[in-house]
N, C-alpha and C positions, 0 to 999 in steps of 0.2 A: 686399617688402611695400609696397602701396600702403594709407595708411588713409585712409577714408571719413569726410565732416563734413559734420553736417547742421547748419541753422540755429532756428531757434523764433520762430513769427506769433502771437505777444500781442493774441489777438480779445477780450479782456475790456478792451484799451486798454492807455499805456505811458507811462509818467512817468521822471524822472529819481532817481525811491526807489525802493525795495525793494514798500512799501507804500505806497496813497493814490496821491491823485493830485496831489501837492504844493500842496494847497489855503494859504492864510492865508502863503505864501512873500510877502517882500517883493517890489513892483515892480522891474520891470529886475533879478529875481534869474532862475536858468534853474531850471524845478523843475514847472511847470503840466503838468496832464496831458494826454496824447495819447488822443485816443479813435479807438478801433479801428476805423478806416472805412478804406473799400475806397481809397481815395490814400494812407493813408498806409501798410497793412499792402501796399500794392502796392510803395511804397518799397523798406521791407524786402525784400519777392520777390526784386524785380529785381536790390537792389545783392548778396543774397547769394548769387545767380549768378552776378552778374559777379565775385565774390569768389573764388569758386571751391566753394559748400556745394554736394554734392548734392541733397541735398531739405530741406524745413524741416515741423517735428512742430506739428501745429496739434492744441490740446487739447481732452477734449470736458468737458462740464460743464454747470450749472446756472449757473455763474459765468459764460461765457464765449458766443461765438458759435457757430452749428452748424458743427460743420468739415466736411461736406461741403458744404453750398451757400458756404460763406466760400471753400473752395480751388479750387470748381468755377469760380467767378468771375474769382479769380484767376490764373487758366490762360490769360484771354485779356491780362493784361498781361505775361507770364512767355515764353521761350522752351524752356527743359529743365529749368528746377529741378524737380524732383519733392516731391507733398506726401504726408508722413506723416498720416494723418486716424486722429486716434484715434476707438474706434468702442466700444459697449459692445454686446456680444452678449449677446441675451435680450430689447433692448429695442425690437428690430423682427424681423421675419420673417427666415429662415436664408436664405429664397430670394429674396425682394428684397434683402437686404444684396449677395449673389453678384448680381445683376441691377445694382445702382446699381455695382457697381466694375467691371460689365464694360461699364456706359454711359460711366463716367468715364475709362478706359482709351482707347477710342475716341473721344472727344471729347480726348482731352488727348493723345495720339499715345504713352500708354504711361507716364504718370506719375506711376499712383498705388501708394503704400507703405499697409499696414494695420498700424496699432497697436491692437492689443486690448488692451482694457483694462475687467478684468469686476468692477471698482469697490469699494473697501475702504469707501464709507462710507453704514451702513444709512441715515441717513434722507436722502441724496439718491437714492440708489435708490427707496426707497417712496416722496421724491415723483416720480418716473416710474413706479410702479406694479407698481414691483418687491419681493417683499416676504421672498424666498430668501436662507438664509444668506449665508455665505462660501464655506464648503466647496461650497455645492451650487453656488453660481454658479460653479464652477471646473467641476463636470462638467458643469452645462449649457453654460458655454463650450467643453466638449468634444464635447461630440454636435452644438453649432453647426455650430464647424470641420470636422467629418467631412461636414456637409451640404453647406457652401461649399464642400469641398474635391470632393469627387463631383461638384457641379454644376459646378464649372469643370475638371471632366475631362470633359464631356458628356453626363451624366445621359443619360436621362432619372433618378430617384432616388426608391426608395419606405426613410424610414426612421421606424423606431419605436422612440425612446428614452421615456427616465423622465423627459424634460423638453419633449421635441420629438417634433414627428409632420408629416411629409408622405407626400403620394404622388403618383405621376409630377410630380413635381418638374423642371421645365426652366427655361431663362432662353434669352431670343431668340439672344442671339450672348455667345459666352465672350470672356474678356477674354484680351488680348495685347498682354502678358504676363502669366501670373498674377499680381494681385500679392502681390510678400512680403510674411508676417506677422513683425511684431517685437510679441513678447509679453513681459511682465517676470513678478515675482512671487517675492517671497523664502521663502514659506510651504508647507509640508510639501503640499497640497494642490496649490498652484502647479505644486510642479515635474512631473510626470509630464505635466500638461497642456501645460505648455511644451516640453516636449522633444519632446512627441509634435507636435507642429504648426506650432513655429517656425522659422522661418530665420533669425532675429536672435534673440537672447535679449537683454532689456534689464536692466541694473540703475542703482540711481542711484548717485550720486557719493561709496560708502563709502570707505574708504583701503583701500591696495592689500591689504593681506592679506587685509580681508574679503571684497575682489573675486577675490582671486585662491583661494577656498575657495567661491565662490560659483560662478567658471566651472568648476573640479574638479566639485562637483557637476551642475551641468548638463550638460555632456561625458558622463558617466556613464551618467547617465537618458539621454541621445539616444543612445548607443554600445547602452544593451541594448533601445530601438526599431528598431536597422539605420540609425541617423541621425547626421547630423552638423548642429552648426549655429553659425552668425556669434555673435559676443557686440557685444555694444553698451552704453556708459554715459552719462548722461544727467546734464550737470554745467554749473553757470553758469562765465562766466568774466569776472574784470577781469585784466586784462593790455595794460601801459605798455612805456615804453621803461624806465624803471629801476621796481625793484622799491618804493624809495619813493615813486614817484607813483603805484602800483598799489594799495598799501596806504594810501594816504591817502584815496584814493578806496573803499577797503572802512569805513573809519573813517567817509567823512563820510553813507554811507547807514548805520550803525551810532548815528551821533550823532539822526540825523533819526528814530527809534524811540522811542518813550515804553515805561518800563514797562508804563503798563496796556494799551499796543496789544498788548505781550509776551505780557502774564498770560493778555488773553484768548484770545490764537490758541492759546497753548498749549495752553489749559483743553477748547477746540473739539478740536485733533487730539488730547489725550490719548483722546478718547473713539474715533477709530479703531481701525477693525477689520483695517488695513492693516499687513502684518509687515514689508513695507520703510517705513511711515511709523515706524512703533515702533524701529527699528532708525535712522532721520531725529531722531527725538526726542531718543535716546538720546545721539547724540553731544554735546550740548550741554547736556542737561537744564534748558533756559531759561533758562538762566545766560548774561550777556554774557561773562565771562573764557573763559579756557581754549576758547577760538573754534578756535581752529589744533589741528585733530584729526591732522593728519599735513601733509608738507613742502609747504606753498602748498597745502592743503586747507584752506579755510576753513567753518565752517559756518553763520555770520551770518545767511544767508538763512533758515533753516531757523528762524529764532526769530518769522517771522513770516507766513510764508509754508509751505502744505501741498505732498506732493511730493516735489520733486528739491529737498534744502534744501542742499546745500554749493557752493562755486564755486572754483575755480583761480584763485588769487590770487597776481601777482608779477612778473615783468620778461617781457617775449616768452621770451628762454632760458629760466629755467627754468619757464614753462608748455610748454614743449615737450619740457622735462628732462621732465615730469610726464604726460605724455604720451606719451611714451615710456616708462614705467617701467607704466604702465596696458598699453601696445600689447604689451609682451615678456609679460603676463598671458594675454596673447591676446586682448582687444579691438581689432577693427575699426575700428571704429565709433563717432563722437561725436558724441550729438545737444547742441549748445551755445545759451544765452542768455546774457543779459544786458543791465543798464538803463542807456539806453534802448538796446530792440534794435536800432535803425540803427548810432549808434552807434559802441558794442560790436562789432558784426558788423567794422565797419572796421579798430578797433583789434585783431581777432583775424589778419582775412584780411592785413592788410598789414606785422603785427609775428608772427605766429608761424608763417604757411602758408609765408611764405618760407625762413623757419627748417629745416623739416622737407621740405620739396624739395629745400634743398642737400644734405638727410642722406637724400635719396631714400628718403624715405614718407611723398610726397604728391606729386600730380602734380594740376594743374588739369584738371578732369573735361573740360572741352569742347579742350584744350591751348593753348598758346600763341596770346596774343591778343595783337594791336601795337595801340597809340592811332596817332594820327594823325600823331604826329610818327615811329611807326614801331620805336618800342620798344616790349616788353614789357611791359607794366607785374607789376607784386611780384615781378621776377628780378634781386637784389640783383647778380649776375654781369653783369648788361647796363645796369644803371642805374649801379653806384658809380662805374666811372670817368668818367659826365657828369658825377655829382655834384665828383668830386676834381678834377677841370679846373674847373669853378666855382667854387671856393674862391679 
C-alpha cells in the first residue's frame, strides 16, 4: 500500500489563527495576516512538492480566490504538484467546464484533479444565480458529469436532461489524462451521484467508525454501478516532535477565539443545508470542552471555521498511528492543512512522511532527491548516523 497526500492553497489568505488575520497582535509578536498572492501561495506550491504532496485542493467560494485562474498561474512556478480545483457544476456550461480542463491539461503537461462540489449553502448559490434545492443540485450534478464524461470520451454529444440540454456538443482536443473527479457528500441524495462518477470519494475528518460506515456505504452504491472507487479524507493537521508541543499549539489558536467570534459562526452554519457540515457541527455543539472527539481528533477548528472542521493533533507518531488506523478503513488519500500552511506543510512532510515510509506507505512521488551535499533529505536511515557522529 502506497498512500497519497495532498496539500491545501489558502486563496482567501493565511495567518497564524484559526480565524482573522491576527489583527490588534502586539508588535514583534508573529500572528499578522498573509494575503493570498501569487509569491506567497507560490511558496506553499513549491515547498509542498519538494515535501513530497501530490497535489494541493484549492477551494472555490465567494470567500476565496477563483481556483482555476489562481492554479492556472501557478503551474508556471510549480513542476508536478498537481491541483485539485474545486468547481461547482450548474454554475457554468457542462461543455466549457470539459473545454477549460482539457485547456489546463495541456498547458500543465497533465495536472489537473476535479473536485466537485455542488454546494450545501442556499444563499451563496443564489448569489451566483443559482436558485435549486439540494436534492436537485445533486441530479443536476449528475446529468453534468454524464456530459463531461461523454465529451472527454469524444463526443461529438446531443443530451436532454431536466436540468441540462446540448447538442452536438464537442470541445477542440480532450484532455490527457482525464481528469479524476473526487466528489464528497454525506446525504442520501449525495451518494448514488457519487458512486456513479467518482474516483475519489471524499469525506471530512469524522472518527474512524463514522468513516469506516461511510466508506461501507459507498463501496456498496459503486459495487451495484459495475464500479469501484478511491476514498479520500480531508483533515487539518498540528503535529510536533512531542505531543505536548503539538497540543499547546492547538490551545494557543483555541485561547485566540472570543466567544462571540463562536456564537456567530455557529449561528451562520446552523443554517446549512450541508449533511456533512451538520454532522461538523455535531461533534462539538459549539462547546470549547469535550474538543477530542476520538484519539488526536480534535475538533477546535470546526468552532469557527465552515467545512472540514477537525484536525490530527499530537507527536509525528501518533499522527501517523492515526493515519494508519484511517488507511486499514481503506483511505487512500489525504487532503491536509494547516495554520500557517507553509508552515504546517514542513512540520508534516519532515515529522510524519518519514514516519510512514519507514513502515512503507509512502514513498516520495517524484523518488529520491539528494541536496547538495548528496544525501537524501526526510530518510531518517541516511541522515541519523550524520546526525550521531555529530553529537
Amino acid at each position: 500500500m502506497s498512500l497519497t497526500f495532498h496539500w491545501f492553497l489558502p486563496t482567501y489568505g493565511d495567518s497564524r489563527q484559526i480565524v482573522g488575520g491576527g489583527h490588534g497582535v502586539p508588535a514583534g509578536t508573529a500572528g499578522g495576516a498573509r494575503p493570498a498572492s501569487l509569491a506567497y501561495l507560490g511558496q506553499i506550491a513549491r515547498s509542498a512538492e519538494q515535501l513530497g504532496f501530490v497535489g494541493a485542493l484549492t477551494p472555490t467560494g465567494a470567500w476565496c480566490e477563483d481556483a482555476w485562474l489562481a492554479t492556472a498561474m501557478l503551474c508556471e512556478v510549480t513542476e508536478s504538484l498537481k491541483f485539485l480545483v474545486a468547481f461547482r457544476p450548474g454554475l457554468i456550461s457542462p461543455t466549457l467546464s470539459a473545454q477549460m480542463a482539457a485547456t489546463f491539461q495541456r498547458h500543465s503537461q497533465g495536472r489537473l484533479l476535479l473536485n466537485v462540489v455542488v454546494g450545501g449553502e442556499a444563499h451563496e448559490q443564489k448569489a451566483y444565480g443559482d436558485f435549486l434545492g439540494k436534492d436537485e443540485r445533486y441530479e443536476r450534478a449528475d446529468e453534468f458529469l454524464q456530459i463531461n464524461r461523454a465529451l472527454w470520451a469524444g463526443g461529438p454529444v446531443d443530451f436532454d436532461g431536466k436540468y441540462l440540454k446540448v447538442e452536438g456538443a464537442t470541445i477542440p482536443r480532450l484532455p490527457d489524462p482525464v481528469p479524476p473527479l473526487y466528489f464528497g457528500g454525506s446525504s442520501a441524495a449525495a451518494g448514488p451521484v457519487a458512486a456513479r462518477h467518482s474516483d475519489v470519494y471524499l469525506t471530512w475528518g469524522e472518527p474512524p467508525e463514522a468513516v469506516g460506515k461511510k466508506v461501507a456505504w459507498i463501496r456498496e452504491l459503486a459495487a451495484k454501478e459495475g464500479r469501484t472507487v478511491r476514498f479520500g479524507i480531508r483533515l487539518h493537521v498540528i503535529t510536533r516532535d512531542t505531543a505536548e508541543q503539538a497540543w499547546a499549539e492547538a490551545d494557543r489558536l483555541l485561547s485566540a477565539i472570543d466567544p462571540e467570534t463562536i456564537a456567530s459562526v455557529q449561528a451562520g452554519l446552523s443554517r446549512s443545508e450541508s449533511e456533512g457540515q451538520k454532522r461538523m457541527l455535531a461533534l462539538h455543539g459549539g462547546k470549547t470542552d469535550g474538543l477530542l472527539v476520538a484519539p488526536n481528533l480534535w475538533a477546535g477548528v470546526g468552532l469557527v471555521r465552515g467545512g472540514a472542521g477537525t484536525a490530527l493533533v499530537g507527536s509525528h507518531t501518533e499522527v501517523a498511528d492515526r493515519i494508519k488506523e484511517y488507511a486499514a478503513l481503506g483511505i487512500d488519500e489525504f487532503i491536509l492543512s494547516g495554520v500557517p500552511h507553509l508552515e504546517e506543510a514542513y512540520w508534516f512532510g519532515e515529522g510524519v512522511l518519514p514516519i510512514l515510509e519507514r513502515d512503507g506507505l509512502w514513498a516520495h512521488p517524484r523518488g529520491p532527491r539528494e541536496d547538495s551535499t548528496g544525501d537524501v533529505p526526510f530518510s531518517p536511515a541516511k541522515t541519523r548516523p550524520v546526525l550521531a557522529a555529530a553529537q
